[in-house]
C-alpha positions in Angstrom: 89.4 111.4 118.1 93.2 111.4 117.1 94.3 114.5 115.0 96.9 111.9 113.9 94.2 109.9 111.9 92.0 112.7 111.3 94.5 114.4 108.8 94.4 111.2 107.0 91.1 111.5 106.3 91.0 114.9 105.4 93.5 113.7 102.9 91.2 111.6 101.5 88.5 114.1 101.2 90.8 116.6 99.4 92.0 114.5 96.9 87.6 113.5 96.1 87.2 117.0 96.2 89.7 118.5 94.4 91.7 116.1 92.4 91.4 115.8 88.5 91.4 112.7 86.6 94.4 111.4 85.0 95.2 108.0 83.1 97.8 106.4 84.7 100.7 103.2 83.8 98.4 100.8 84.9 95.1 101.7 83.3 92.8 101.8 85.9 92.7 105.8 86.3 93.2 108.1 89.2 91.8 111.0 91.1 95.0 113.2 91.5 96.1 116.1 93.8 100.1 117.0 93.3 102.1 117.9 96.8 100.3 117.3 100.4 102.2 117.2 103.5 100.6 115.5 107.0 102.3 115.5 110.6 101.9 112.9 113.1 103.4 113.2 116.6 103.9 109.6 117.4 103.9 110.7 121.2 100.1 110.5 120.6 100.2 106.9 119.6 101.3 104.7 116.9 99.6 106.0 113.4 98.0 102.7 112.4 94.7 103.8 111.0 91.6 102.2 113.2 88.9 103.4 110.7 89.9 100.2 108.7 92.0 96.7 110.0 95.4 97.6 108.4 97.1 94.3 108.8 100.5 95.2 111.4 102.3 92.2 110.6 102.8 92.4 107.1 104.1 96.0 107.9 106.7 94.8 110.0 107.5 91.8 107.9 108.0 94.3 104.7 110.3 96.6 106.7 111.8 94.0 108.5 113.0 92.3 104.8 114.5 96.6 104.0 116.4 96.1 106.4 117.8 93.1 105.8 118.9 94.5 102.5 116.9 91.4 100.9 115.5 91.9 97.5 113.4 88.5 96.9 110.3 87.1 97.8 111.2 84.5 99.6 111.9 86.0 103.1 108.4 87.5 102.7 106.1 84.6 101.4 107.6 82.6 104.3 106.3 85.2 106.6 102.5 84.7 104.9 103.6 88.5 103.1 102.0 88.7 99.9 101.8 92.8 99.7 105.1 92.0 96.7 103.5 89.3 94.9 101.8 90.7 91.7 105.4 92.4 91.0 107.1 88.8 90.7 104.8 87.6 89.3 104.7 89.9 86.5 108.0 89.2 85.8 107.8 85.6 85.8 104.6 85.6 82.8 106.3 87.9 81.2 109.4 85.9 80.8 110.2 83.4 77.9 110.1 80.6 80.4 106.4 80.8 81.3 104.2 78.3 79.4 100.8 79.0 81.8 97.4 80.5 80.0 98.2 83.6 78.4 98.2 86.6 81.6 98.7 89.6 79.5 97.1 92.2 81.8 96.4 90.5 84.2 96.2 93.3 86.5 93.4 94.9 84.8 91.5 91.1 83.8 91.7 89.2 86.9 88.8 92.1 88.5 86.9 91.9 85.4 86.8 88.3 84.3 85.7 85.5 87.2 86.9 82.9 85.0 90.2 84.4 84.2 90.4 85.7 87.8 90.5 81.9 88.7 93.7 81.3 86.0 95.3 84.2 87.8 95.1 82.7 91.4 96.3 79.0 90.1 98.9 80.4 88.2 99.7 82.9 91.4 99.8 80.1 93.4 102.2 78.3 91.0 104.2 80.9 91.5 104.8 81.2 95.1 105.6 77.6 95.8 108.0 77.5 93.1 109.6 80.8 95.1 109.4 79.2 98.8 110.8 75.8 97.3 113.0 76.0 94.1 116.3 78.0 94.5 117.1 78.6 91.1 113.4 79.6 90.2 113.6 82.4 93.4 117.2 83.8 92.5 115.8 84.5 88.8 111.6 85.6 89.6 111.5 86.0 93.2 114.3 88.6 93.0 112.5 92.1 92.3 115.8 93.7 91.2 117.7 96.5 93.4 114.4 97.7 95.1 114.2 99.6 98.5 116.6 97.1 100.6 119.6 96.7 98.2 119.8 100.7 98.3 119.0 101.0 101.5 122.1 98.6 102.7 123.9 98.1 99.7 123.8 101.6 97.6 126.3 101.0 94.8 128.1 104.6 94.5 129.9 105.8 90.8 133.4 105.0 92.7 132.7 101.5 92.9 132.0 101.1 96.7 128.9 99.7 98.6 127.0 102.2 100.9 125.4 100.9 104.3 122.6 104.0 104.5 120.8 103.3 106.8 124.2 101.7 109.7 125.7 105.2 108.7 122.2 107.0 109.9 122.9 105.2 112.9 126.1 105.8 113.7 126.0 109.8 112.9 122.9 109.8 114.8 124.9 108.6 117.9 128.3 110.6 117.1 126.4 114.0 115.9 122.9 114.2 116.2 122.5 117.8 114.8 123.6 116.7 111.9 121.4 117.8 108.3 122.8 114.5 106.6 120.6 112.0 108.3 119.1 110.9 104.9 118.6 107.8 102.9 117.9 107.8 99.4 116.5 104.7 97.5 116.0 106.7 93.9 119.0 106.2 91.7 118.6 107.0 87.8 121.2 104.6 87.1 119.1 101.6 88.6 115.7 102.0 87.8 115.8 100.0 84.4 117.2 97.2 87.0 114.0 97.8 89.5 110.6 95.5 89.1 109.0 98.5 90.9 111.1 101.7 90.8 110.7 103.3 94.6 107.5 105.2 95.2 108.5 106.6 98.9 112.4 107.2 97.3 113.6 109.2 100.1 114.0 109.5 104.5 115.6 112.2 106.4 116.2 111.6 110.4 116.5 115.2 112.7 116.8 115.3 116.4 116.0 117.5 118.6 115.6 117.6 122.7 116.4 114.4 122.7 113.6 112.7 120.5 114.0 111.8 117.2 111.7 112.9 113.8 111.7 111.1 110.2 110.4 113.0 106.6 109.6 110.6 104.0 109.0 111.6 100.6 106.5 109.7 98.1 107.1 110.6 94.4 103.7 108.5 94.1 101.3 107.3 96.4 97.8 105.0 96.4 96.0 106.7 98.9 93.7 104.2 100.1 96.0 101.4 100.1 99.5 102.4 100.0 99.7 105.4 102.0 98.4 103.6 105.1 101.3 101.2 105.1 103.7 103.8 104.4 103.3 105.9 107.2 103.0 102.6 109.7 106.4 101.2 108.0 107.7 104.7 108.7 106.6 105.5 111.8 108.3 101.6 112.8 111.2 102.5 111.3 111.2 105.9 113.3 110.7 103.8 116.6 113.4 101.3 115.5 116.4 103.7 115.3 115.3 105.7 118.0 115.2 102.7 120.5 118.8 101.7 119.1 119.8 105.7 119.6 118.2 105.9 123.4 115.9 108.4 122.0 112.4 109.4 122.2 110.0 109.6 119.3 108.9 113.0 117.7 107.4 113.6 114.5 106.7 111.9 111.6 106.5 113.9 108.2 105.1 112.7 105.1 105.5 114.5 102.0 103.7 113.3 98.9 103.9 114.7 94.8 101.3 112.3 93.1 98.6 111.7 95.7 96.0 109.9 94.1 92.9 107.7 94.4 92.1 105.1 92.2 88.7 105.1 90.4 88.0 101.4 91.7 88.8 102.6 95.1 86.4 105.4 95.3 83.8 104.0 96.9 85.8 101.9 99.4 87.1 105.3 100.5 84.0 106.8 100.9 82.7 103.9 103.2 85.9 104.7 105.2 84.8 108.2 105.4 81.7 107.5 107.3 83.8 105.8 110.2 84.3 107.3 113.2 88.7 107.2 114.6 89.0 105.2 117.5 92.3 106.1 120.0 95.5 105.0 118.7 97.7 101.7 119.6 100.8 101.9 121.3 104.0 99.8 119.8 106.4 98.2 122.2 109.8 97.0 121.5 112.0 94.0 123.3 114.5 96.0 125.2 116.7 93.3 124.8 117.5 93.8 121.6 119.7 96.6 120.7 120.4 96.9 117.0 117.7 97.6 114.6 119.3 94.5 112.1 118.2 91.7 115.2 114.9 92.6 115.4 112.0 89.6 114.7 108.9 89.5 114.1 108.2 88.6 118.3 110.3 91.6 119.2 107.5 94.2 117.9 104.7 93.9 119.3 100.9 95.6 118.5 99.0 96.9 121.7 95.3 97.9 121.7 94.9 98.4 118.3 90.8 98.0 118.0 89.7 98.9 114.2 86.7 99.0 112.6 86.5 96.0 110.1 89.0 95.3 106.6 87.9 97.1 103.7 89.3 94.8 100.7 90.0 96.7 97.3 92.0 95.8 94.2 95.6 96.2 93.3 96.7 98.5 90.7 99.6 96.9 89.1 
């Protein structure tokens, strides 16, 4: 059993146990814990949970479109990534331009109502066409604002310049690797008004040390049974990424989370979770040929021997 995955589980059980019961923006309600930390040494194998399919690609595909600095849809429906969808969409029925059935809550509505669930996925798929295929459409509702790649690449500072985060990571990494200013920071106050989603995992700090390299993320709010999964995946990726482009090793991957929480229409999903046993870890390989983290494709990461136990589907709180 990996002691990797196990502390995600434990997670889990904490939060049942000892969380309280909050309303939240959405309205579907929580079970929250505030401030957990979990460690995964990604020596032991790549942290993709097995005690439920979490699907790779679309990990690599969403961190893949951060660092291209890309903000819209586009790049990701063409890739079959739907994870950013509901957000887009929002903004699109929300907008004077949309003339569909009425989709006011339509978070909450499409899991209650079969009929109006239908509505939702026609006027969805409305949606995503008109993204892949009309250019003026995606530049003003596929764009999600300045979300995690436009401050990642393109971090507009108060003295008017553009900030490359994540190439001066790199670089510092390569020229002094003690350094305590390996960070990346995707929370800016000034921004969020201009953010369909402002950032949930809002900060990343690099530190290396004998020659292998370690990431922190923090989470100012994280879905447990959803979310969190992905997160530490995209950020154990990420963690492999630079490292491979720095000719180091990996260490440690830190997460650090405020609001943990469960969502009461995930509860029982988690609790079928609960009752499966880990099985041993995948490995992630990288083409060697490829040298800077910005060339990578989706056919230079590859998954190997990931086995899970099977998908466990739940809602989207939106």
């Amino acid at each position: 059993m990996s002691n990797n995955e196990q502390q995600y589980l434990d997670l889990c059980r904490h939060v049942l146990k000892e969380g309280i019961r909050k309303d939240d923006r959405t309205g579907t309600g929580t079970i929250s814990v505030f401030g957990c930390q979990m460690r995964f040494d990604l020596q032991e194998g790549f942290p993709l949970l097995t005690t439920k399919r979490v699907p790779f690609r679309l990990i690599v595909s969403e961190l893949l479109w951060f660092l291209k600095g890309d903000t819209n849809l586009r790049y990701l429906l063409e890739h079959n990534n739907h994870i950013w969808d509901e957000w887009g969409f929002q903004k699109w029925v929300e907008s004077k331009e949309y003339t569909g059935p009425d989709m006011t809550d339509f978070g909450i509505r499409s899991q209650q109502d079969e009929e109006f669930k239908k509505l939702y996925e026609e006027q969805l798929a409305v949606y995503q066409h008109k993204v892949l295929t009309d250019d003026g459409f995606s530049q003003k509702f596929g764009d999600l604002g300045n979300v995690y790649g436009k401050q990642w690449r393109s971090w507009e500072g108060a003295d008017g310049e553009v900030y490359d985060q994540i190439q001066y990571i790199i670089d510092e990494i390569k020229r002094n690797p003690d350094s305590r200013r390996l960070l990346c920071n995707a929370w800016s106050a000034s921004e969020l008004k201009n953010q369909q989603l402002p950032p949930c995992h809002y900060a990343f700090q690099f530190y290396v040390s004998e020659g292998k390299l370690s990431c922190m993320f923090n989470m100012r709010s994280n879905d447990v049974f959803l979310g969190l999964p992905f997160n530490i995946a995209s950020y154990a990726l990420l963690t492999h990424l630079i490292a491979h482009e720095c000719g180091l090793e990996v260490g440690e991957l830190i997460y650090t989370g405020a609001d943990v929480h469960i969502y009461s229409n995930h509860i029982e999903q988690v609790e079928k979770q609960l009752q499966r046993e880990p099985r041993p870890l995948p490995q992630v390989k990288l083409n060697p040929e490829v040298k800077s983290v910005f060339d990578f494709t989706m056919e230079d990461i590859e998954l190997i021997g990931y086995d899970p136990h099977g998908p466990i589907k739940a809602p989207v709180a939106v």
